[in-house]
C-alpha positions in Angstrom: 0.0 0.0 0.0 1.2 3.6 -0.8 1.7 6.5 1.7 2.5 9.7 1.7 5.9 8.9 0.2 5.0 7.6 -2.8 3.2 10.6 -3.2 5.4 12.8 -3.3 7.9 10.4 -5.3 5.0 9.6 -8.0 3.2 13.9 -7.7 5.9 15.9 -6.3 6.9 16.9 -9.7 3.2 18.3 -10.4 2.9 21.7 -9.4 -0.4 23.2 -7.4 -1.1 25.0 -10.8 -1.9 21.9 -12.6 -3.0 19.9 -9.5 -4.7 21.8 -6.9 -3.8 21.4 -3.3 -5.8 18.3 -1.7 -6.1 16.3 1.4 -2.9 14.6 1.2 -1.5 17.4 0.6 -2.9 19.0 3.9 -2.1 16.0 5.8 2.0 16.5 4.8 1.7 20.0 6.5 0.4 19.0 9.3 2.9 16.6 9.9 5.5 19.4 9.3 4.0 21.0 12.0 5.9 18.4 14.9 9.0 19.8 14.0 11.0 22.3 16.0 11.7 25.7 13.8 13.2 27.9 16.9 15.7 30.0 15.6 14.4 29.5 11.7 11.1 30.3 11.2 9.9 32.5 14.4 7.5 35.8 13.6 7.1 37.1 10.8 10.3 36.3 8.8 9.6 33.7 5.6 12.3 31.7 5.3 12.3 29.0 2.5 11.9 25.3 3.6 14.6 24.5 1.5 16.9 26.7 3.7 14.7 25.7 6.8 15.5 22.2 6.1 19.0 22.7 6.1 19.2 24.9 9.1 17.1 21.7 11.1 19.6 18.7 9.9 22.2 21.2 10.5 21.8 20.4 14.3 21.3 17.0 14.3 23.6 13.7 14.3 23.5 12.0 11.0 23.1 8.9 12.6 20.5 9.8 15.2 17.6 7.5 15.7 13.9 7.8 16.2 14.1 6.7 19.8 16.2 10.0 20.2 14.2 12.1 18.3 10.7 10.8 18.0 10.0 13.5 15.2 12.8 11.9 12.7 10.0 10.7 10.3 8.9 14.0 10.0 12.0 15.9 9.4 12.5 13.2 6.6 9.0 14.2 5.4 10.8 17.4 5.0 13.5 16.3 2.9 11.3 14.8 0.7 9.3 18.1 0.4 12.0 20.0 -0.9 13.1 18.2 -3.7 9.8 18.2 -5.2 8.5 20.7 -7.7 5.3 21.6 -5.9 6.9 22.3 -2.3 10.1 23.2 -2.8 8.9 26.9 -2.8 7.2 27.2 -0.2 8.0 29.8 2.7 7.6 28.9 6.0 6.9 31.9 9.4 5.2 32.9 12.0 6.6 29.1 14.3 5.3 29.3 18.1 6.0 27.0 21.0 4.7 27.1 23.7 5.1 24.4 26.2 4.5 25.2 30.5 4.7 21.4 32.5 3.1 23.6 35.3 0.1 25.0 33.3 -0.2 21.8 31.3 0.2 23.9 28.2 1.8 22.3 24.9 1.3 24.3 21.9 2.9 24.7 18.4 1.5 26.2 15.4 3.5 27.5 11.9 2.7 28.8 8.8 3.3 27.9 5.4 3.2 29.7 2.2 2.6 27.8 -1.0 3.3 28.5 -4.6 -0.5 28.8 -5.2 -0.7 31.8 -3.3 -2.5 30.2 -0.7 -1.0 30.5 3.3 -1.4 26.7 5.3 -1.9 26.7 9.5 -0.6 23.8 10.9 -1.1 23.2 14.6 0.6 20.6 16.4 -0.8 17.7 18.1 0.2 15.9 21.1 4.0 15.3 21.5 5.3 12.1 23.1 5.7 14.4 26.6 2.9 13.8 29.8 2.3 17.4 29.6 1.2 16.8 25.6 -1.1 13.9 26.7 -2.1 16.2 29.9 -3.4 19.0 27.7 -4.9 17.0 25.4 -7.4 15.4 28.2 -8.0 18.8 29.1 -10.5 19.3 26.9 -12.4 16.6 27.5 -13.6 18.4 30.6 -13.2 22.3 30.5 -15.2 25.0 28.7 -11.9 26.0 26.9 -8.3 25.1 27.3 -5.1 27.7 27.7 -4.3 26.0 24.5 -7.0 26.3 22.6 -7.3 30.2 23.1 -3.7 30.4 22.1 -5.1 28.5 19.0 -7.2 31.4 18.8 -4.6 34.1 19.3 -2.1 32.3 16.5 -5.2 32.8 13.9 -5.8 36.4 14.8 -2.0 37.7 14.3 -2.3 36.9 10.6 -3.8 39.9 10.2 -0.1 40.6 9.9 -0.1 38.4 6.2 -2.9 39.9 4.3 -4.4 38.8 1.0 -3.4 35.3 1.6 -6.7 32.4 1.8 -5.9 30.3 4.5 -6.0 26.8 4.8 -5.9 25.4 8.7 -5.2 22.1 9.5 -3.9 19.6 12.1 -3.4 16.2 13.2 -4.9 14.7 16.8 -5.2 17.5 19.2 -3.9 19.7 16.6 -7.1 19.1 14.3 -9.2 20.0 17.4 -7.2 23.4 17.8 -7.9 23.7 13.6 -11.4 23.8 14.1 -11.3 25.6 17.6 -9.8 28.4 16.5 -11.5 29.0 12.9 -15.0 28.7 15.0 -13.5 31.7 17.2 -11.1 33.9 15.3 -11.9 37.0 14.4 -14.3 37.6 11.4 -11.8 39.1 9.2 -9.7 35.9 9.7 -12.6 33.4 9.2 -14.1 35.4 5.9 -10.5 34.3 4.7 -10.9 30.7 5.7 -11.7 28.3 2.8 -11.4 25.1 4.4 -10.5 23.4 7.6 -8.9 20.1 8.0 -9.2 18.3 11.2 -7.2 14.8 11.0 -8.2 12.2 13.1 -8.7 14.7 15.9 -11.0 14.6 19.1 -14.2 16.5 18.9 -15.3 18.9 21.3 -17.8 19.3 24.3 -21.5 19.3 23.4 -21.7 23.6 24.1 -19.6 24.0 21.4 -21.0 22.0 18.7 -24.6 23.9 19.4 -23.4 27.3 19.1 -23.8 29.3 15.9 -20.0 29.9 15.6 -19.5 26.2 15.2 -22.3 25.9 13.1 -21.2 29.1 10.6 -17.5 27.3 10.2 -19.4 23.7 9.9 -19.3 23.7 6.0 -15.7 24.5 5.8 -14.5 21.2 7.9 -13.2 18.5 6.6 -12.7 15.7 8.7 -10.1 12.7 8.2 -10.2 9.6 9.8 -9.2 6.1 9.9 -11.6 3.2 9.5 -10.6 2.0 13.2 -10.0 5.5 14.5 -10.5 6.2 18.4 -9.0 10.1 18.8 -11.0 11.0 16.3 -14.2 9.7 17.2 -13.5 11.2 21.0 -16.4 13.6 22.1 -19.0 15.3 20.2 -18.7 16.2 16.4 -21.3 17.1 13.5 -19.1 16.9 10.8 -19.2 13.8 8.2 -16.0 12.2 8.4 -14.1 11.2 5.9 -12.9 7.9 6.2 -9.8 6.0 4.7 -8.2 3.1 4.8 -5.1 2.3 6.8 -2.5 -0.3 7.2 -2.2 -0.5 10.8 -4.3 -2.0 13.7 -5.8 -0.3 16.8 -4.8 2.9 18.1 -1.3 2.3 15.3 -4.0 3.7 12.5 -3.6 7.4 14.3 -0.2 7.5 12.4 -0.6 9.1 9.1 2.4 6.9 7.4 0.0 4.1 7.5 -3.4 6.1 5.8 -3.2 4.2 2.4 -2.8 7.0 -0.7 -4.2 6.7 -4.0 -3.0 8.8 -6.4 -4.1 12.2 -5.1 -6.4 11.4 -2.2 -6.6 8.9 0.3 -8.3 5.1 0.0 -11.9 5.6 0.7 -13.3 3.3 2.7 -16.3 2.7 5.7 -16.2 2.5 9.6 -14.7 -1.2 10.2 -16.7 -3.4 12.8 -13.5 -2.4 14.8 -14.1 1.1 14.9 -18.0 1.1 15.3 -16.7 -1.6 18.7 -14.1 1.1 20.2 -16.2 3.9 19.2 -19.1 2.2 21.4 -16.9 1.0 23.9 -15.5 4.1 24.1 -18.3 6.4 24.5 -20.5 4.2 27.2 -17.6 4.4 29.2 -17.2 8.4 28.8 -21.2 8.6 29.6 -20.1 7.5 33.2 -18.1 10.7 34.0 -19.2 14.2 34.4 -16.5 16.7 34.0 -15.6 16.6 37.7 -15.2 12.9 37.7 -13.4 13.6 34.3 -11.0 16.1 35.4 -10.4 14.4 38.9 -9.5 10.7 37.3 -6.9 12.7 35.0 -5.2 14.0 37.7 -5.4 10.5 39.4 -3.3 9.1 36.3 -0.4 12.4 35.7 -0.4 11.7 39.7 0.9 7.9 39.0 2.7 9.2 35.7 4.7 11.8 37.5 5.6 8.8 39.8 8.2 7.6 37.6 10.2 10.6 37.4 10.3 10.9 33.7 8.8 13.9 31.4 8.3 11.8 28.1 6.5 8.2 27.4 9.6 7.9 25.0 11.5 7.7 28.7 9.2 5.5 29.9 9.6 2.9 27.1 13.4 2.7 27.1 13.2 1.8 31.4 10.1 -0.5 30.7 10.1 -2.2 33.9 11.2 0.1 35.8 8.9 2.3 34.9 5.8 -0.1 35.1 7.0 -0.6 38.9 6.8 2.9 39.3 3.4 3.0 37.9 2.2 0.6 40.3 3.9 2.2 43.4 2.0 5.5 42.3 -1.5 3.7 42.2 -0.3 2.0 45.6 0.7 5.6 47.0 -2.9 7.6 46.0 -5.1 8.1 48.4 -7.8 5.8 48.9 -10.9 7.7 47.3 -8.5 8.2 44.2 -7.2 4.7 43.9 -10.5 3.3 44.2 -12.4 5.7 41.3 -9.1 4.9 39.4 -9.7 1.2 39.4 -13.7 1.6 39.4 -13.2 3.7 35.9 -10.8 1.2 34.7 -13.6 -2.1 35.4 -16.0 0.1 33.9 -14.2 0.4 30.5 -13.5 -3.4 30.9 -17.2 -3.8 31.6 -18.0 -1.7 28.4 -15.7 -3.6 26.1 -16.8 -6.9 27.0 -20.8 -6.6 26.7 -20.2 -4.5 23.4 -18.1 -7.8 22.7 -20.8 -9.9 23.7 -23.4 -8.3 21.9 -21.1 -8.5 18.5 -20.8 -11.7 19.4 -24.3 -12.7 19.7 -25.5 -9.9 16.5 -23.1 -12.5 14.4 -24.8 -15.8 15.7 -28.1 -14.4 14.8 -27.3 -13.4 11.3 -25.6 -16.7 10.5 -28.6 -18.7 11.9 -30.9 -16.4 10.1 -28.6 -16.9 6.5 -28.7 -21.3 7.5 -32.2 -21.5 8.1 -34.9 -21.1 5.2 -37.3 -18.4 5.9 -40.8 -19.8 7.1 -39.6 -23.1 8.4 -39.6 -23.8 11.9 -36.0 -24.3 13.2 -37.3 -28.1 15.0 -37.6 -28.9 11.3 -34.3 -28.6 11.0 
């Protein structure tokens, strides 16, 4: 199956002019958007991404690995961009990044400037640190996070880059902050806004998908996700997804590399029985906590996280056992209300995901008797 690789090897030599920009497309930039530009791209500046490429690499080890850098994939996405004919032209400004451990803020958004005369937003998503994941759960439970106002902010400085139509897109949390911020910018921004790309990215609390702002943006969004996908299908959304086909399992089918590409869009494809099961699974278990209960059982877990003295689940994997004794000292340590809702929310997801099993289960018996048995005949006839 073909990624976004083979995309650019097999369309990178066809410029926007004869192609217009597309969803793959939008998905490459928002990938882009995990990498670190301090010192290259910040304010208003444009710098190339030619010369952007070469200032990154310039500070890394040849040899480095993806265990050391976790956003090595990325940066190679980046390589590949700027050998092709319809990227290599682009201008990239206006990098932010913010990231507070103490305000459970992380936050990254950068712009790109394409040879269609169009500008692209990217927003980050969720980094490999606790404080990514931490943010992230925040907005499962309050009105509206530090981030997502900074999401706001970032879209209301490029008053600074007139004329330009703007694209804004994002990937996990940063597909939420897309739509987030398009919904709230100011009107001068949004009348500028042709279309919004939220991939795979959690939806929002139920407030915000009944207001008329959300509503007014609504036409723009276009929403990307997996056939299995669980992050995007995470709270409350009224968009139509769009959904593709990918080559990993599970949760694995977050990761762009693996969203199968034809030509110039993705595989189309439906919601496997998969994703209908963790999507179910999912949501009866979120229907037990308010946002109290919400917000308290996330503290409960960056409690036991913080427990193994790392800052990064990149840490945690290269100490694995170490690290799992650690978690289980931290659940040993909480107090006793904690622990106890900790493991009660835990049986209760258990609980979902078994009868949602059992009732698969028991849907597939039924149709395969029903397909055995003639219609009209009694089954003692048989």
């Amino acid at each position: 199956m073909a990624n976004y690789f083979d995309y650019l090897e097999w369309r990178g030599d066809i410029p926007f002019s004869v192609d217009p920009f597309n969803e793959v497309d939008n998905v490459i930039l928002s990938e882009l958007a995990y990498i670190n530009y301090v010192g290259i791209a910040n304010d208003e500046k444009k710098v190339k991404l030619t010369d952007a490429c070469d200032a990154y690499f310039s500070h890394i080890p040849e040899n480095q690995t993806e265990i050391e850098n976790p956003n090595l994939l990325k940066a190679k996405i980046m390589k590949e961009l700027v050998k092709s004919v319809r990227f290599k032209n682009t201008e990239v400004c206006f990098y932010v990044n913010d990231f507070d451990p103490d305000l459970d803020i992380q936050f990254a958004a950068v712009t790109f400037l394409l040879d269609d005369q169009s500008a692209f937003v990217a927003f980050r998503g969720t980094d490999h640190s606790f404080t990514g994941l931490h943010d992230a759960l925040d907005l499962s439970y309050l009105p509206e996070t530090d981030s997502q106002r900074k999401a706001i902010d970032y879209l209301n400085t490029l008053n600074r880059l007139p004329n330009y139509p703007l694209r804004i897109g994002g990937h996990s949390k940063g597909g939420n902050f897309a739509v987030y911020g398009s919904v709230f910018c100011d009107p001068t921004i949004r009348d500028r806004i042709t279309t919004v790309y939220s991939n795979d990215g959690p939806g929002f609390r139920e407030e915000i998908i009944n207001s008329e702002d959300y509503c007014r943006i609504l036409p723009k969004v276009r929403k990307i996700i997996p056939e299995a996908s669980v992050v995007g299908r995470l709270m409350y959304d009224s968009s139509t997804p769009l959904v593709i086909h990918s080559t990993a399992k599970g949760i694995g089918q977050h990761h762009t590399y693996t969203w199968s590409v034809v030509r110039n869009h993705f595989e189309y494809t439906d919601i496997s029985k998969m994703g209908e099961f963790l999507d179910k699974s999912v949501s009866d278990w979120t229907d037990h906590l308010d946002s109290d209960l919400r917000k308290s059982l996330i503290d409960s877990i960056f409690t036991v996280l913080d427990n193994t003295g790392k800052e990064s689940f990149h840490e945690v994997s290269s100490q694995k056992r170490k690290s799992l004794a650690a978690v289980l000292t931290g659940i040993y340590d909480l107090p006793d209300e904690k622990r106890q809702e900790l493991i009660s929310m835990i049986r209760k997801l258990i609980h979902s995901s078994a009868q949602n099993a059992r009732t698969e289960i028991l849907q597939l018996i039924e149709k395969t008797l029903a397909e055995k048995i003639p219609k009209g005949k009694d089954r003692a006839e048989n």
